[in-house]
N, C-alpha and C positions, 0 to 999 in steps of 0.2 A: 652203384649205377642207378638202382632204382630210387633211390632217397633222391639223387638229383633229379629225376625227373617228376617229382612229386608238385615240387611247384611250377613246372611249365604246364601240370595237368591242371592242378588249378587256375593257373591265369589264361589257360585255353577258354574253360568252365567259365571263367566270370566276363570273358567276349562274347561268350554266348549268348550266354543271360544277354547281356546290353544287348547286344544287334537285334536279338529278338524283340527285347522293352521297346527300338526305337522303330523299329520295324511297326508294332505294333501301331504307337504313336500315330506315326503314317500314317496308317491306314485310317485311322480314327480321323486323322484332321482330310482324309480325301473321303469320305465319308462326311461327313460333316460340309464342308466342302458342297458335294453333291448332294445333300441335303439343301444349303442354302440356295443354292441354284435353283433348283427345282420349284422352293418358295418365291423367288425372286420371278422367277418365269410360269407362275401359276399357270394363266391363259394362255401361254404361248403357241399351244397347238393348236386351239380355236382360234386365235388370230390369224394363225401361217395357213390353216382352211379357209377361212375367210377371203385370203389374198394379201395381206400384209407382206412386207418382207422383216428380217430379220431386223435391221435398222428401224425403221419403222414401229417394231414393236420397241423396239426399247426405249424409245421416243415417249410414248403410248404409257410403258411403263414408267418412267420416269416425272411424267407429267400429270397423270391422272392415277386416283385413289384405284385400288384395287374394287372397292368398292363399286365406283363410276365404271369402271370397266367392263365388270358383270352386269349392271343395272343398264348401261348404254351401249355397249358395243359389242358383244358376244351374238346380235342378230342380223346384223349386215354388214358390208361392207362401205364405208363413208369414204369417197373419193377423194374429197379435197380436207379432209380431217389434217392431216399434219400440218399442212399449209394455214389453218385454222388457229391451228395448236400454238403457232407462233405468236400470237396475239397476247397478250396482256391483258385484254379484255376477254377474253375467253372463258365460256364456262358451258361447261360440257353438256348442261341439261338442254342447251340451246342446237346444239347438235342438226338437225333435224330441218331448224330454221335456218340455220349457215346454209345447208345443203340448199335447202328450194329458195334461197333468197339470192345464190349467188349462181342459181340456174338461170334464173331471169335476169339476173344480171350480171353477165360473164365479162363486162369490160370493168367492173371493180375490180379492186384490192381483195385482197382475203381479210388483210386487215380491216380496211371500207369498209367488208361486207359483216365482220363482228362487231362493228363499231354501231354501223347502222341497225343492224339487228337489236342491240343491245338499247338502242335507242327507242328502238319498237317501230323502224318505219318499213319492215319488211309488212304490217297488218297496217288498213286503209286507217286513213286518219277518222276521228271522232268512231272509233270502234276502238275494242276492249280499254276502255275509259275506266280510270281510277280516280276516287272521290280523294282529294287534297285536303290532308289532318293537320297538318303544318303551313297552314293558313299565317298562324303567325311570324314565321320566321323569314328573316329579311332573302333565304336561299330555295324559297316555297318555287317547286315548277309548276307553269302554267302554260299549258299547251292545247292540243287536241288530241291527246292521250291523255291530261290531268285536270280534272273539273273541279272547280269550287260548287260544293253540292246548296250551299245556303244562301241566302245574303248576309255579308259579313258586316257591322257596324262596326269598324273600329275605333277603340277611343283614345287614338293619339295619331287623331286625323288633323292633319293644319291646314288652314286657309292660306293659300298662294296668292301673298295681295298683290297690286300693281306697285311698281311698272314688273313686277316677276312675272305676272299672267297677265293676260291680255284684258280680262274683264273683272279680274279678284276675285275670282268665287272657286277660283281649280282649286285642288285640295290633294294635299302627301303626307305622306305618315312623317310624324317629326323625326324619327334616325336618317332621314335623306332629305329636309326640309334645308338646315342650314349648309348644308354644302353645296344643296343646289343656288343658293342664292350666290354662295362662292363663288361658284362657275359661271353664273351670272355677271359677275360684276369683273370678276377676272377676264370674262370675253370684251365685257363693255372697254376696258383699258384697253384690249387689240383693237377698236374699232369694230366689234362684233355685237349686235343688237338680237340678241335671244329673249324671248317669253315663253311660258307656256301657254298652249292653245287646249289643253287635256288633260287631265290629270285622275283622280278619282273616279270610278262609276261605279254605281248603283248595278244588281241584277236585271230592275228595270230599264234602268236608261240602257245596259247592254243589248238588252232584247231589243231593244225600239231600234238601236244603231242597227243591228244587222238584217232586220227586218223589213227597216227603209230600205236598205244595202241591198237588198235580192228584190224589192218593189222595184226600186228605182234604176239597179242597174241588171238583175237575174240574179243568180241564184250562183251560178259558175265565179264571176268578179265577186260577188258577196265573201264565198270558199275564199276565196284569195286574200281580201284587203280587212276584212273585218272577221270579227269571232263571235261562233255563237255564245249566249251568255252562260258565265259559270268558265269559259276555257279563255278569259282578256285578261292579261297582267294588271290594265287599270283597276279590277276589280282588288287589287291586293294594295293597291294604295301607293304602288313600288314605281308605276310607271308613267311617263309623261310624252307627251307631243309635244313637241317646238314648233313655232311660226306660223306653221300650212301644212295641208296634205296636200299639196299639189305635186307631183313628181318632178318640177323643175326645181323642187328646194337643193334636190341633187346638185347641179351648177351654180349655188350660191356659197359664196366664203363662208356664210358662217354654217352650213352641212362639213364643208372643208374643214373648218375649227373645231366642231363638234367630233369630227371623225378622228382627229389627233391630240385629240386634250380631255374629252369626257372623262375617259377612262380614270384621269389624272382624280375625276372628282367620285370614282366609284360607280360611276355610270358606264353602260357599254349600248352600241348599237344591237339592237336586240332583234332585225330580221335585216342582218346583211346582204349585198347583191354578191350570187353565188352561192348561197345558202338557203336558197328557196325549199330546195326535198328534205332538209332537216328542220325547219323551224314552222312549213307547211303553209307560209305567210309570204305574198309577193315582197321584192325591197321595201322598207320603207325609212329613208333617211331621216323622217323625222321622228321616230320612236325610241326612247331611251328607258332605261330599265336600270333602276338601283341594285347592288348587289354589295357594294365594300370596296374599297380600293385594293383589296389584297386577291377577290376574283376576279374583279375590270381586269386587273393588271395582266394578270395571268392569261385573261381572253385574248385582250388586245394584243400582246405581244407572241399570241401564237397563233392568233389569226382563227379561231374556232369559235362556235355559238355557246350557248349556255348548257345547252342538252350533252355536247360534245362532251363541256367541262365536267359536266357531273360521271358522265360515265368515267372518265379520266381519271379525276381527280377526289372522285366520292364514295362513299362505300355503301349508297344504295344501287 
């Protein structure tokens, strides 16, 4: 009797063992477990003080460095932060400016309001101004947030003969020299008669433009139609005038043609009507801006400025 029961004592013994070993296990992986948790959820109880809720944080988490979360958000509570967060243009050092930009303006988007932001038109125009190093490049922005500090000479500047210009002496830089004549000659075949009226300027002849511009009509219409010098696309050799500045060029066929077909030639309307708060420049139908056919396109077809695209579509 007792020999037989020698091996049920042992394979009692070796259940033991095991249940134990996995017992053990256990415990180690719910340990472990609550360890990662905890890493995962570093801030969480400064955030759930703050006001967060649980969703919320994990959003929070999820989308910003651990990092950014101590550096920005461990000191107040950001009302409209998630709603922010949804943006694709988003970037968390801007925080601050989301907040007081979409205070004052509570009928944007949250999206609008990182978009804009990001643009820089939450700060007045011609303030915190950056001098443009990439002067050369056909994608150089020029605004009233981005100045050409020098007068630039460049030396593959062409002369815009007749009948292209109106008097032969405008002048574009050659990588947008023959296409503009394309589109030129392409319009002539619709029955469409385009020249340039502008093309090139000088830092001088800028200053003199907008200076006549606030003599002759103040200071206010100057802000609007002209730029001061160092912040005009013409200075980059990229941009031109057609026809007139008269604001009836609007009601003419070939504003019409230019509006549906630049693009085609790498050109884009460069201060559309409805885009006055991002480009900081009344309409102006006659003003066109070289960029490539591969960003015309992209503008045109999705109906947004140049500033839009870069935040969009660029990694400055």
């Amino acid at each position: 009797m007792k020999r037989s029961l020698f091996p049920l004592l042992v394979l009692c013994l070796c259940a033991i063992i095991l249940i134990s070993y996995l017992f053990s296990v256990d415990l180690s992986k719910a340990s472990n477990t609550t360890n990662n948790t905890k890493e995962e959820y570093i801030y969480k109880e400064e955030l759930l003080n703050l006001g967060y809720n649980i969703k919320e944080i994990k959003q929070i988490e999820n989308k910003i460095s651990k990092k950014n979360v101590k550096d920005y958000l461990l000191y107040k509570k950001y009302d409209n932060l998630i709603s922010f967060l949804s943006s694709p243009y988003f970037k968390i050092e801007n925080i601050e400016r989301y907040e007081s930009y979409y205070k004052n303006n509570p009928n944007y988007w949250h999206d609008q309001v990182v978009l804009y932001v990001q643009i820089g038109l939450d700060q007045e125009f011609y303030t915190n101004i950056k001098d443009i190093n990439n002067y050369n490049d056909v994608t150089a922005l020029v605004n009233k947030y981005n100045k050409l500090k020098d007068e630039i000479e460049y030396e593959d500047l062409t002369t815009i003969e007749k009948p292209y210009s109106n008097n032969g002496n405008e002048k574009i830089r050659t990588v947008a020299y023959e296409t503009l004549k394309n589109m030129i000659d392409d319009a002539k075949k619709d029955n469409i008669d385009l020249f340039v009226i502008s093309g090139y300027r000088t830092m001088v002849k800028q200053n003199n433009l907008f200076n006549n511009s606030v003599k002759n009509n103040g200071l206010s219409h100057a802000l609007k139609y002209s730029a001061k010098a160092g912040h005009s696309e013409h200075q980059l050799g990229l941009a031109i005038d057609f026809n007139t500045t008269n604001p009836n060029f609007e009601n003419t066929k070939e504003y019409k043609w230019l509006k549906m077909n630049a693009y085609k030639y790498g050109f884009i309307e460069r201060y559309p009507k409805g885009k006055e708060i991002i480009t900081g420049f009344a309409f102006e139908p006659w003003h066109y801006r070289y960029l490539g056919t591969n960003i015309s396109t992209k503008i045109f077809e999705e109906n947004i400025t140049f500033e839009e695209f870069l935040i969009k579509y660029s990694s400055i």
